[in-house]
C-alpha positions in Angstrom: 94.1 156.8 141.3 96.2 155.9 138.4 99.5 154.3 139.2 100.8 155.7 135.8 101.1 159.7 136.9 102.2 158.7 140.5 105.5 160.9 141.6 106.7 162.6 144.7 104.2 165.1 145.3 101.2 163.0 144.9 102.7 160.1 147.3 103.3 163.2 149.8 100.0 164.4 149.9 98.4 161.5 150.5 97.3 160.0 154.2 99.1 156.7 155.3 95.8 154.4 155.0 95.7 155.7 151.0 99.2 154.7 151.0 98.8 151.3 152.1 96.1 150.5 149.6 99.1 151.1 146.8 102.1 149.8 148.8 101.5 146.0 147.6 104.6 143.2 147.2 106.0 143.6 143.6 107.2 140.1 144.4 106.1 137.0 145.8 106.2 136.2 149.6 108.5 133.2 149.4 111.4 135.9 149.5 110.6 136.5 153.4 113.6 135.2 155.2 116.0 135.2 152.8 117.1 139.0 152.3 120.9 139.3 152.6 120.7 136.0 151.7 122.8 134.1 148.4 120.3 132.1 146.8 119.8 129.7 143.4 116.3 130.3 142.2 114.1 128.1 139.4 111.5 129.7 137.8 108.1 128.4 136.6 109.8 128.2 133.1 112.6 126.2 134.5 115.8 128.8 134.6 117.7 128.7 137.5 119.2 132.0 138.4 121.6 133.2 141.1 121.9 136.2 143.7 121.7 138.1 146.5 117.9 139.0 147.7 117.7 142.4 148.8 115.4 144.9 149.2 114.5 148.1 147.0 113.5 151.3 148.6 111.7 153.0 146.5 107.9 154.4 146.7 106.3 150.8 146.5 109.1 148.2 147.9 109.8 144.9 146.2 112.6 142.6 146.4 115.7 142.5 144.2 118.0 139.9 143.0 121.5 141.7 143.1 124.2 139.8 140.7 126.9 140.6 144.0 127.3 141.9 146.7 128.9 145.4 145.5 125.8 146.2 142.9 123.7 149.3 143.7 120.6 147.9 141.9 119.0 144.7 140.1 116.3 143.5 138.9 112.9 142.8 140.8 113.1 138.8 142.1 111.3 136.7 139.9 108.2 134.5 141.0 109.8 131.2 142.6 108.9 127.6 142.0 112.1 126.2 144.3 114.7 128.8 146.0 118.0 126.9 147.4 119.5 128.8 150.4 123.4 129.0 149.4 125.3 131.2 151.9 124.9 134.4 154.0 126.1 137.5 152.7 127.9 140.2 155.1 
């Protein structure tokens, strides 16, 4: 199935297992543990970037890297070389 003319209807019709085969991690792993989490990431081409990992909740999950605590959205996390725990959000 093409991901390109996925909506609403078509993820509604189809059976849990067909949903799982699509359902993949937008990001990488390393971001397990640290959701709610402020955290300084570095990149593989070197930038070091700031935020708050959260989590999206849309049709195929992935995690976000929210500029603070009151934003609604961000952009997916990028892939990791080092993340630096800073602080616990609440």
């Amino acid at each position: 199935m093409n991901l390109d003319r996925m909506d609403a209807p078509t993820w509604d019709r189809m059976t849990p297992d067909q949903r799982e085969q699509f359902r993949a991690p937008a990001t990488p792993e390393e971001y397990l543990g640290f959701l709610g989490w402020r955290v300084e990431v570095t990149t593989e081409s070197g930038c070091t970037v700031r935020g708050i990992v959260g989590r999206s909740t849309g049709w195929r999950p992935c995690y976000l890297l929210l500029a603070r605590r009151n934003c609604y959205g961000g952009s997916p996390a990028p892939k990791p070389v080092r993340i630096r725990r800073l602080y616990r959000v609440r």
